[in-house]
N, C-alpha and C positions, 0 to 999 in steps of 0.2 A: 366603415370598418366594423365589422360583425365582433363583438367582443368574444363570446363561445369559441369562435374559429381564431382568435389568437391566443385566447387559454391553452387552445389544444395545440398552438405550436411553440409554446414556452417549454420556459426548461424544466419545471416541474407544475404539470395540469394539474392534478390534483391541490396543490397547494397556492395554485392561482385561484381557482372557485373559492378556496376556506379565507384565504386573505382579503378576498373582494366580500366578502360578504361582512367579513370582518369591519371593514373600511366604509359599507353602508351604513351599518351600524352606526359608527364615530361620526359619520359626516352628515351632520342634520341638516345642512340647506342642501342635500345630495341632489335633489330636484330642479334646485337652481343649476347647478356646474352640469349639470345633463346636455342641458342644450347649446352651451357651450361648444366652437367648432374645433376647439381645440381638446376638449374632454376624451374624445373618443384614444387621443394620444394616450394616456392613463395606462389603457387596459394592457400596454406591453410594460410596466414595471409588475405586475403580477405575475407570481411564477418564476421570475427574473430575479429580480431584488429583494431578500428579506428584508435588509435593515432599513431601506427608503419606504417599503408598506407599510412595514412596523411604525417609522419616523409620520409617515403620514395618518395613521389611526389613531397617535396622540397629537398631531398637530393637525388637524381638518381644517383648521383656520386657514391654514397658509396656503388651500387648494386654489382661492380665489386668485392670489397675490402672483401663485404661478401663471394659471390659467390667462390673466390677462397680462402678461409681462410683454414688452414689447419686445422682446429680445427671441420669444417663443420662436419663433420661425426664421432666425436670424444670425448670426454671431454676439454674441458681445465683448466688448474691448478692454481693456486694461483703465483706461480712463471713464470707462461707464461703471465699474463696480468701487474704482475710489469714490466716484461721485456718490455713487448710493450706498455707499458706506457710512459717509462722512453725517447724513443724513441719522444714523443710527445713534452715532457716539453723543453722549447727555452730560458727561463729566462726572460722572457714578460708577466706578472702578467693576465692582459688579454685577450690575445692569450693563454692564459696557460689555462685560467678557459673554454676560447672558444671551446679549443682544448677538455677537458675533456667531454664537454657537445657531444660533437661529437661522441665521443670514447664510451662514454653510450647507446647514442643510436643505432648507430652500433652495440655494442655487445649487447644491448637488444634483438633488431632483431635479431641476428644470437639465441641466447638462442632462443626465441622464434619460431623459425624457428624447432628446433633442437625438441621443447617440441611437437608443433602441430602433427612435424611427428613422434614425436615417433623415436627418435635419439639417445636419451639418456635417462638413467632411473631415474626415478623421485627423487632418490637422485642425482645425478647429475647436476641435471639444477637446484635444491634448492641452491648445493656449486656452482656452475657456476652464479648463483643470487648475490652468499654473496662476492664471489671472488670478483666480477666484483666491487660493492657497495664499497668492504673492502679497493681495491687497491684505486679507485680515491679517497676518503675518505682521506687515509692515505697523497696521494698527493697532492691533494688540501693544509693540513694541513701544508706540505713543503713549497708549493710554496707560502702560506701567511708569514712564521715565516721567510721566506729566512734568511739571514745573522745574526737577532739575536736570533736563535736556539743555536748560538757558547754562547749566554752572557747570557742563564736561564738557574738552575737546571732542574734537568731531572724528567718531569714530563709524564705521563701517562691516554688516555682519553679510559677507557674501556669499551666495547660492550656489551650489554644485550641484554636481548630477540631473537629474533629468528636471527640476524644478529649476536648475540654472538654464538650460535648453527649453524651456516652455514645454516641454513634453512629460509631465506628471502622470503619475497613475492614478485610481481612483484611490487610494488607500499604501501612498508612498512617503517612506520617508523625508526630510526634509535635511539635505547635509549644508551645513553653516560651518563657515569657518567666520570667528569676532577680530579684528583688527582697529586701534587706536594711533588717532596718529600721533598722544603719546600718554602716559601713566605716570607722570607728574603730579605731586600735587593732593591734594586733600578736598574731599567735601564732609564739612562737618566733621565729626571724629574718626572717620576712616582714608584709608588712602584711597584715589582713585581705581586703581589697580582691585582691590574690594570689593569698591561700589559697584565694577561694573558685573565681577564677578556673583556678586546677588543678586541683580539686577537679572543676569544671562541665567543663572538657577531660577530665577522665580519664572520669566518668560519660561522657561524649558518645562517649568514644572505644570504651570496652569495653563499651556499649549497640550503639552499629553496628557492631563487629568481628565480622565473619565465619569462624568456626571448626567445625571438623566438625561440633560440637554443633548449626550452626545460628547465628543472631543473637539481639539481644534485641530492639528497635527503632531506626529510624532517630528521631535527634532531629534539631530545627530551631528555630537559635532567630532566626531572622531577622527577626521582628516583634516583636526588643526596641526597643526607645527608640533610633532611628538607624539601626536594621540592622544591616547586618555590620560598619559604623562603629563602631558604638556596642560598651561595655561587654557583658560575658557578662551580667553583673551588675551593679544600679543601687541607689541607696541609695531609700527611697520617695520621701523629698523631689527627686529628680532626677525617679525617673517623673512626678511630681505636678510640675513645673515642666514636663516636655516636655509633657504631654498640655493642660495649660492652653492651652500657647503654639505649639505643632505639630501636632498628631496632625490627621490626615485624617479626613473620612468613611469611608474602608477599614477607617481603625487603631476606628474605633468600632464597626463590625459585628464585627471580630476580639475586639472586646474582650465583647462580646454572651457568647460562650460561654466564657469566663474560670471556671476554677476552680481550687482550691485541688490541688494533685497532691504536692511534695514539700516538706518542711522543716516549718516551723509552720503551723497549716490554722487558725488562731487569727490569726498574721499575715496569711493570704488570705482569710481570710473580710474582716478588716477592709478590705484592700486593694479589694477588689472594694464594698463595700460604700462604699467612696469614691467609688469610678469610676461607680457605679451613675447618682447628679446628672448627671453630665459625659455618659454616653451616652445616659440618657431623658430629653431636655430637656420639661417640660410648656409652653413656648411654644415654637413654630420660624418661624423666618425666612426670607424667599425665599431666598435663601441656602444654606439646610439642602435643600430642595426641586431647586434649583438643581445643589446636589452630585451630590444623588442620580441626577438627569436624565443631567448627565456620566457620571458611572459607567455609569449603562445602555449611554449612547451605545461608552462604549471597550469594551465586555462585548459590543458587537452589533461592532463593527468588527472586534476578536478572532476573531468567530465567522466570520467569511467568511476568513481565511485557516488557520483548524483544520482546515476539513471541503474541504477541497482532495484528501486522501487516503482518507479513511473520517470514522468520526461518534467521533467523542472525547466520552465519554460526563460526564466532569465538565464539561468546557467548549465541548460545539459548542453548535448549534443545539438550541435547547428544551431541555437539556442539566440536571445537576444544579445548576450554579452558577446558573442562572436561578432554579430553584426556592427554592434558597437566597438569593439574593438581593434575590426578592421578599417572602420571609417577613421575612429580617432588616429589612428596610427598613420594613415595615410597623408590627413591631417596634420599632424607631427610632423614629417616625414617631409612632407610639400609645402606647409606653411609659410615657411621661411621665407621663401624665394617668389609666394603669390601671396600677399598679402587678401587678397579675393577670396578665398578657402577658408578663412579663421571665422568660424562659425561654430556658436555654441549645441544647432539642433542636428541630430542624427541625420534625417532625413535630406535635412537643408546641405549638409555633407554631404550627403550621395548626387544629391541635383550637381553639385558645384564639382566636384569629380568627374562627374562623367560632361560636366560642361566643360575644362577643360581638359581632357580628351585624357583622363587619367584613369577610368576605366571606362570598358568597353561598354556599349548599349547592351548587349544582352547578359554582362555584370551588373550592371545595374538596375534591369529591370528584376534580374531574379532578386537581389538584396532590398528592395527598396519592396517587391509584391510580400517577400518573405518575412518583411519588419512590420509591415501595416499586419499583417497574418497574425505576428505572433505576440504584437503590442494590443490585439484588439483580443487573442485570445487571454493574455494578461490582465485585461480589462475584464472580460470576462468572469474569470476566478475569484477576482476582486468584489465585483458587482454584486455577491449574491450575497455576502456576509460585511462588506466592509474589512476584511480582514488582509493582511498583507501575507497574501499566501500567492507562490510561481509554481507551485507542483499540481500537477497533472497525472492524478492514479491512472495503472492499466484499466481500471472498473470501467465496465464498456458501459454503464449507465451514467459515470459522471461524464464518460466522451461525449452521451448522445444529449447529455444537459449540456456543455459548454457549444456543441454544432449548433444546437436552437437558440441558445444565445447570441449566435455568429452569423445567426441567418440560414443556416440547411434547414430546410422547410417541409423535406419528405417524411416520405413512411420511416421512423427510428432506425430501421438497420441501413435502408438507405443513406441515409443524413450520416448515419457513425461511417458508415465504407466510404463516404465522399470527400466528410471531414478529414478521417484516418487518413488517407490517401493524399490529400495535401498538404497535412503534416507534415508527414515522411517525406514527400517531395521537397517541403520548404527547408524544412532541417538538413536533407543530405546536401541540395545546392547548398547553405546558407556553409556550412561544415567545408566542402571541399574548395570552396573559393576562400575560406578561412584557411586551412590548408597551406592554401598556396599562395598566402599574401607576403608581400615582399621579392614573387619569384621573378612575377612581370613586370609590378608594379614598380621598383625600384632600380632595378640592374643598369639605369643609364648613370643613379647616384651612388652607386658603391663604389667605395675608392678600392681598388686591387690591392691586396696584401701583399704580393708578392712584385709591385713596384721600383723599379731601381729608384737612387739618387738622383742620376740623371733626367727621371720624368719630373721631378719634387718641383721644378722650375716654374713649367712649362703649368703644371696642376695648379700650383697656388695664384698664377697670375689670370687662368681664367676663373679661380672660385673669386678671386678679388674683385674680378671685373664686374661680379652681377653682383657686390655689396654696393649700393648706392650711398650709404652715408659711412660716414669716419669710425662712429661708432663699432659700426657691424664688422669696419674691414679690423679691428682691431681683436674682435672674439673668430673671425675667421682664421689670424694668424696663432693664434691660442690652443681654436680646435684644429687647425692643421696641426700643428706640435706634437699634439696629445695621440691623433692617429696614428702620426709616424713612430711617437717614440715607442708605441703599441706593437707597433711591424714590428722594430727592433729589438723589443723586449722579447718577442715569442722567433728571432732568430736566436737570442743568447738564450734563452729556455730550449728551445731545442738542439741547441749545439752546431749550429749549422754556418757558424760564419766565426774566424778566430778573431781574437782579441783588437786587435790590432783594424780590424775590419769592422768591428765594431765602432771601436772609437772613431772609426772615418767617418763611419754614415754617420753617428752624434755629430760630429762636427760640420759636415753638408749641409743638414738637417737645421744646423743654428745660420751656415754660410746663408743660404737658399731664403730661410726667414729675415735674416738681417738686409740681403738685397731687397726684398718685397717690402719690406719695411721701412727704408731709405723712399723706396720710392711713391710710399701713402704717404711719407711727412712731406716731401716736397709736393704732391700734390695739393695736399691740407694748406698749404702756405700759400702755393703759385695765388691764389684768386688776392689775396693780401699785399704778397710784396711782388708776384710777378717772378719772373728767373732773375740769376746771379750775372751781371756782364761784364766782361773787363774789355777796354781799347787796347789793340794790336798796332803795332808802329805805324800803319798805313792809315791809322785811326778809325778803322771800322771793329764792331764790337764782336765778340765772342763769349760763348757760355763758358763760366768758370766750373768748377766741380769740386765735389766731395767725394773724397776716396777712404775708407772704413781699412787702418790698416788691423789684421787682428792680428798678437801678440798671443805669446806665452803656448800654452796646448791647442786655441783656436788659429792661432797662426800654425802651430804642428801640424794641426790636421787630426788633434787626438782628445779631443774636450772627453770629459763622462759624462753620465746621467746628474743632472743637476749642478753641471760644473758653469761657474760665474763667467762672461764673458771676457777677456781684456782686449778693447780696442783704444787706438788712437785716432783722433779726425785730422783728415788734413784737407784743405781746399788748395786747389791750383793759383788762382789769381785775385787779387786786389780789383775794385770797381766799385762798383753799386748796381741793386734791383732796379728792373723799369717798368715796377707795377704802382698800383696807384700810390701805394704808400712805401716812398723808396727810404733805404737805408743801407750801409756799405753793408761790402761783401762780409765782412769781418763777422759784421752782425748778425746777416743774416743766418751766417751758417755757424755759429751760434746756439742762434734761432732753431735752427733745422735739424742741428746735433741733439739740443732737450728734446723737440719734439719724439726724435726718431728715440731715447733711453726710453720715450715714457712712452711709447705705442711697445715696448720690449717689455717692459720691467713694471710696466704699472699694476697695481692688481683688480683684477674684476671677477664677473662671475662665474669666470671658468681660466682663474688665477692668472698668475704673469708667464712668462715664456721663460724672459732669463734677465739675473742682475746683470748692469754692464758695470764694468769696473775700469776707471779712466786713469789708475795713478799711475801710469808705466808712460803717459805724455809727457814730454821737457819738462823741468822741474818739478812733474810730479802734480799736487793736489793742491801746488802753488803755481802752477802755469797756468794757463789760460785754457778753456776745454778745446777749442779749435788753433787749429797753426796752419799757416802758410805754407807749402809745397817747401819753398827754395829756405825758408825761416825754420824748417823739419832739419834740411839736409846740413844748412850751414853750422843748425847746433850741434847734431852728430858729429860732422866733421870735427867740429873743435872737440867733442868730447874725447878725454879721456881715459873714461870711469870703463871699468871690466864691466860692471853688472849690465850698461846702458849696452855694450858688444854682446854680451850674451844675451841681452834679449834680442838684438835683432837678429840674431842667427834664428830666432822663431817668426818672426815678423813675414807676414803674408797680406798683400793686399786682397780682402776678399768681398768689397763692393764698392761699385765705381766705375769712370769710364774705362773700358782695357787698356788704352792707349797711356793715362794717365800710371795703370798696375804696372806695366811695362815698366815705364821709365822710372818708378819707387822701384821695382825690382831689381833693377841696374843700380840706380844708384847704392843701395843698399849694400849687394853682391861686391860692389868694387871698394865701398867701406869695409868691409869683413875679410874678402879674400885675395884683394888684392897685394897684400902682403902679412906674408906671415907675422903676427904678434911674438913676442920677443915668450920665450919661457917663463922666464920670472913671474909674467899674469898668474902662477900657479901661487906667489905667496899673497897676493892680494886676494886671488879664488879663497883660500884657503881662510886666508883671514875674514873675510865675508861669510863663508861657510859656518867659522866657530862663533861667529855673533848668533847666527839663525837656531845652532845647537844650542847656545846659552840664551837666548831670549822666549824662544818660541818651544823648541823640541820637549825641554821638561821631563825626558827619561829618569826611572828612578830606579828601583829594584823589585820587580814584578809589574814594571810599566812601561810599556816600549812605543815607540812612534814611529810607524814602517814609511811616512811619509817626510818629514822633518828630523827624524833622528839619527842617530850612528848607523852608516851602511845603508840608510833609508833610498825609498827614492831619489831625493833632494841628489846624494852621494855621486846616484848612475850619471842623473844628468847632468852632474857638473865634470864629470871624468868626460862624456863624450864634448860637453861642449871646452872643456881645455884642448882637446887633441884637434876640434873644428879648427875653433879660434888660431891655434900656431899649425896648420898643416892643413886644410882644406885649400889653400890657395897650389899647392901642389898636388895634393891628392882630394881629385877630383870626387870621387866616389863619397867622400864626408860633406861634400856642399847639396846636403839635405837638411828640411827643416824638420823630419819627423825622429823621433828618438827611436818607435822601432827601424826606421831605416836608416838610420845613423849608427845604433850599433851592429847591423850589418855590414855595411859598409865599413866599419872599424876592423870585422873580425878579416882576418889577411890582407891587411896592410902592413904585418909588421910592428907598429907600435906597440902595441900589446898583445902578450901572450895568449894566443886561440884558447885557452881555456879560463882563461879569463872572460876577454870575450863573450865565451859560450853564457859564464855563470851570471855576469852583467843582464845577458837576453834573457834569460831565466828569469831570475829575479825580478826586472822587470814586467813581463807578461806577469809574474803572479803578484807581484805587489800592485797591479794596474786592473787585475780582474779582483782581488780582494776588496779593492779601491770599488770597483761596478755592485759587486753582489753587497756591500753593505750600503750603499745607496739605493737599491733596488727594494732592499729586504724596510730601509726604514726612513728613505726618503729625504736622508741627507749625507752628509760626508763627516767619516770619521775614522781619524788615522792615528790618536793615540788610543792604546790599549792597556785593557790592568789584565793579569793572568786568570783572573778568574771575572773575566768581562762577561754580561748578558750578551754581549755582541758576537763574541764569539760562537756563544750557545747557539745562536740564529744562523749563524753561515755557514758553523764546520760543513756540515752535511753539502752543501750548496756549492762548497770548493773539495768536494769528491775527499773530505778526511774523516776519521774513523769517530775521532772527539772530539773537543775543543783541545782540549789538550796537547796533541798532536799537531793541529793547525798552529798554533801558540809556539811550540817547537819549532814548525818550520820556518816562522816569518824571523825567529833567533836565528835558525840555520843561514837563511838569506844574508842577515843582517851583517851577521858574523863575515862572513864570506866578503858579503859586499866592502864593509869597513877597510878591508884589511888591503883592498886591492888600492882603496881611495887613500889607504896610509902608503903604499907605496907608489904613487904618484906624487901627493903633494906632500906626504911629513919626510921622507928620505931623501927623495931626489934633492939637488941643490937649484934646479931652475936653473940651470947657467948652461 
């Protein structure tokens, strides 16, 4: 290797001859390392690298140490630079941090050495970047906590970004996120929580303090739990309550390359291994898809004012961050459902994509040639000053320094037209496949917005079928919810389905979950107690069942947005399981009924679905949670309480065998409308009613309660369910269970005057979409009002009125109106 002729193909010849001469100077056994076969390697950091000739003309020592490293010609590994680490530390705070500063730059130089020539392959000297970074890192972190590492819990400070991926630049930051597994506690006169916070400053501080020696890295830890807001240091159950309840799509690709770096690597493994669910969801939501599209979009708006000056090699056009962005993403995206894919390095994502068959071979070879391209030109920029610098001037002399760094070997304009050239080619693929991610890639996993009810079924039982454990199927029936009730929400934003048709699909939407649900808990059990059996007179055994009656609005068929469920359990038959571990039927479904509230209502990391609410069972919140089929029918029967008739005029079977729906719907039918109820029901209605006004409603004077109060909702339904209860057994058209089709069916029958009627349906639809837009607007239900309510302020607009003011007006106008029809039902009539 002719030294002269690789002067002349560095990146700057001139300054390769002054720096070599420089370097003879300083290095006085120069006559020895001469004949060394590995010497000649040398002459490509001239011209190349300022800061490692610089580093080498005060340190000439260290030429031997490289020169004969065994590692010269070779990789070295993450357990080769602990070993010869450990070899350095002396128990001298600083001689220790001395010694590291030392041991970086030697081994930078040798990496460097290895990458110019072409020694090693560019994923190599990326792990030989992160090894080298990972190991002082870790020790540094030792030799500050010395002796009270014995006296804190075991905490954990984990790696992101590309030093979490093994794939480091020459001169990159280092992103940390601290987590404890808890902040209990005192050492000494400070609380833990302190300790470790000086602790994380002082490492922060004497890692990026710049001293003759050099640096050790810059740390960042900006992408804990709130940012710079936030704590150095969090206890897990904090991170584990932000990422439930905050964390972005960003915070989830960030968390993609999470690894264990300082403290307990027993605590990070677990940590990560937490995070794992929360960032590979195996169902995704428009939603998740939705995010992703924004991001793109702020990553392409970015790009038009980066490349204003030159091409910014992480983040312009066609840029690194595209390439990474589209890996993670896909990553994301496929994670879930292939546990094989969850990998923290770039590259190592593109292999496993295109291995299985999630992009095409000639996607992947353009992103995978255009990532080595633009990570070796990042390398590049970096090299020559140690500086963390990704911009790339138009200055066609810094082009023709970065191509001789790259390897273009020609005559200067040649080398910039060939570099130039593959630039642009690398950038425009790397940009238009970025473009277009999610177009191919995804379209078998997009759920259709524009889905019926009817498919809701059919979708959730094949997303269920590819969750493998209990766990997963439980955040699948969660983010299935959350998709639909998404459709739903942007039918009622755009106006495109009425009131009434809303509240169906709510109610589907819970029917469709609650079956799918039924059917994970009995699964969950089957391997435990086996199925429920009862003997048939001929003494062979049959499966018993559970049948989900829903009561109240989900027996309607008209739940709202965040309306609580009411069901009853009922099982068919008496017996016992005949799995290993038997116990009667009673028991089991029981059993089966907890299971199936708490796969509903439990909360996790993408919250509960819905409360169930069980008091409308035989005696209420004193009867037993499960009942007997024929022990349901014989207490009704005897019953002779109004309130218990008026619910089951709502009562719907709506999970369970059919054959079993059937025959509760008969029995039911022939309880209710078999014969008409005597009138008089209207002074016991009435008298129940006035309890509800005096215990619950609480109207005052500029405080109304359009649901509980005078003329309220309560009012409608108990006028249509009096005219059910005494007259659906003749007039057929009332033996409905929904109240909009029940005051249909009311209006020309006769019993009540058609504009009545009319005012009933009215009122309704608006006290039932009041009822939606203030659940929508603030995520819960609330139906007493003061006149000069913040609630109000929030919805007028949203129910098409001019003020609050007005809207305030109308739910009086309603009321008034309503009131007056329910006083001439039940306060004048005589019921006889």
């Amino acid at each position: 290797m002719q030294r002269e002729s690789v002067f002349e193909k560095s990146a700057r010849p001139l300054e390769a001859r002054i720096e070599w001469d420089q370097f003879e100077k300083a290095c006085h056994s120069f006559s020895s390392y001469s004949s060394h076969p590995h010497f000649p390697y040398f002459y490509k950091l001239f011209g190349n690298s300022r800061f490692l000739t610089r580093w080498l003309c005060g340190h000439p020592q260290e030429v031997k140490e490289i020169l004969d490293s065994p590692f010269f010609l070779r990789p070295k590994k993450l357990k080769n630079y602990s070993l010869e680490i450990k070899k350095l530390v002396k128990g001298k705070i600083d001689e220790d941090i001395k010694a590291l500063r030392l041991y970086k730059y030697r081994e930078l130089c040798l990496i460097t050495l290895r990458d110019l020539n072409s020694l090693g392959s560019f994923d190599e000297i990326l792990e030989e970047l992160s090894f080298l970074a990972k190991t002082i890192l870790f020790t540094l972190d030792q030799i500050l906590l010395k002796e009270d590492q014995k006296k804190i819990p075991p905490y954990s400070a984990l790696a992101l970004g590309k030093l979490g991926g093994n794939e480091i630049n020459y001169s990159s930051d280092v992103d940390l996120i601290c987590i404890a597994k808890n902040l209990d506690g005192s050492i000494g006169n400070i609380t833990l929580s302190e300790f470790f916070i000086r602790h994380l400053q002082t490492l922060n501080r004497i890692s990026n303090e710049v001293s003759p020696d050099g640096f050790l890295y810059r740390l960042d830890w900006d992408l804990r739990p709130m940012g710079r807001q936030g704590n150095l240091i969090c206890t897990f159950q904090t991170f584990e309550d932000y990422h439930e309840a905050h964390s972005a799509l960003w915070e989830k690709q960030a968390l993609i390359k999470a690894a264990p770096l300082l403290g307990s690597t027993e605590l990070g493994i677990g940590i990560i291994d937490w995070i794992r669910p929360f960032i590979y969801r195996k169902y995704l939501d428009v939603s998740y898809f939705k995010a992703i599209e924004e991001m793109k979009i702020k990553i392409e708006t970015t790009l038009e004012r980066k490349n204003e000056q030159g091409f910014h090699v992480k983040l312009g056009y066609g840029g690194i961050r595209e390439i990474e962005f589209f890996v993670q993403s896909l990553l994301l995206v496929f994670g879930g459902r292939k546990p094989e894919l969850r990998t923290a390095n770039t590259r190592e994502g593109l292999r496993l994509l295109f291995k299985y068959h999630l992009i095409s071979k000639p996607n992947f070879n353009t992103l995978d040639e255009a990532y080595c391209f633009l990570r070796r030109l990042e390398h590049a920029l970096q090299m020559v000053d140690e500086q963390q610098t990704h911009f790339l001037s138009y200055d066609e002399n810094q082009r023709i320094q970065m191509a001789r760094l790259l390897g273009y070997t020609e005559e200067p304009n040649e080398a910039y037209a060939r570099f130039q050239g593959d630039l642009n080619r690398h950038t425009e693929a790397t940009h238009s496949l970025f473009c277009n991610l999610l177009v191919e890639n995804t379209s078998s996993l997009k759920t259709s917005t524009d889905a019926s009810e009817e498919d809701w079924n059919r979708e959730l039982k094949t997303i269920l079928s590819s969750a493998n454990h209990y766990e997963d199927k439980i955040e699948v029936l969660r983010i299935f919810q959350k998709d639909k009730l998404k459709d739903i929400k942007k039918l009622e934003e755009n106006k495109l389905a009425r009131r009434r048709e809303i509240l169906r699909k709510l109610s589907k939407l819970a029917i469709t979950l609650c079956g799918e649900a039924l059917q994970v808990a009995i699964d969950a059990l089957r391997p435990i107690y086996g199925d429920p059996l009862y003997f048939k007179s001929d003494k062979s055994s049959d499966l018993s069942s559970l049948i989900l009656l829903g009561m109240g609005k989900l027996g309607a068929y008209e739940i709202n947005y965040g309306s609580d469920l009411d069901l009853i359990f009922i099982f068919s038959e008496s017996g016992k399981t005949n799995g290993s571990h038997q116990i009667s039927n009673t028991e089991y479904f029981a059993k089966l009924t907890q299971k199936f509230i708490s796969l509903l209502s439990m909360q996790t990391i993408h919250g509960r679905c819905y409360e169930i609410d069980c008091e409308l069972r035989p005696s209420g919140h004193q009867g037993t949670l499960v009942t007997k089929f024929q022990s349901f029918m014989d207490y009704q029967s005897a019953s002779h309480e109004v309130w218990e008739k008026q619910a089951l005029l709502r009562a719907s079977p709506i999970a369970g065998p059919s054959y079993l729906s059937r025959l509760m719907n008969g029995h039911i039918e022939a309880l209710i409308y078999s014969q008409g109820m005597d009138p008089t029901i209207g002074y016991e209605m009435d008298r129940l009613r006035e309890r509800v006004l005096k215990e619950k409603a609480k109207e005052a004077k500029d405080v109304l309660d359009f649901k509980l109060g005078r003329g309220g909702l309560m009012d409608i339904e108990y006028i249509l369910q009096y005219f059910q209860l005494i007259h659906a057994g003749t007039v057929p058209r009332l033996r409905v269970k929904n109240t909009f089709e029940g005051l249909d069916g009311l209006l020309g029958t006769h019993l009540l005057a058609p504009e009545a009627c009319e005012l009933l349906r009215e009122a309704y639809v608006f006290y039932r979409t009041l009822e939606s837009k203030i659940a929508l607007v603030f995520g819960y239900h609330v139906h007493r009002l003061r006149k000069d309510s913040y609630i109000l302020q929030k919805v007028y607009a949203l129910m098409e009125y001019k003020n609050p003011e007005s809207l305030y007006e109308e739910i009086q106008s309603f009321k008034t109106g309503v009131a007056l029809i329910y006083k001439n039902i039940f306060k004048e009539k005589k019921h006889a």
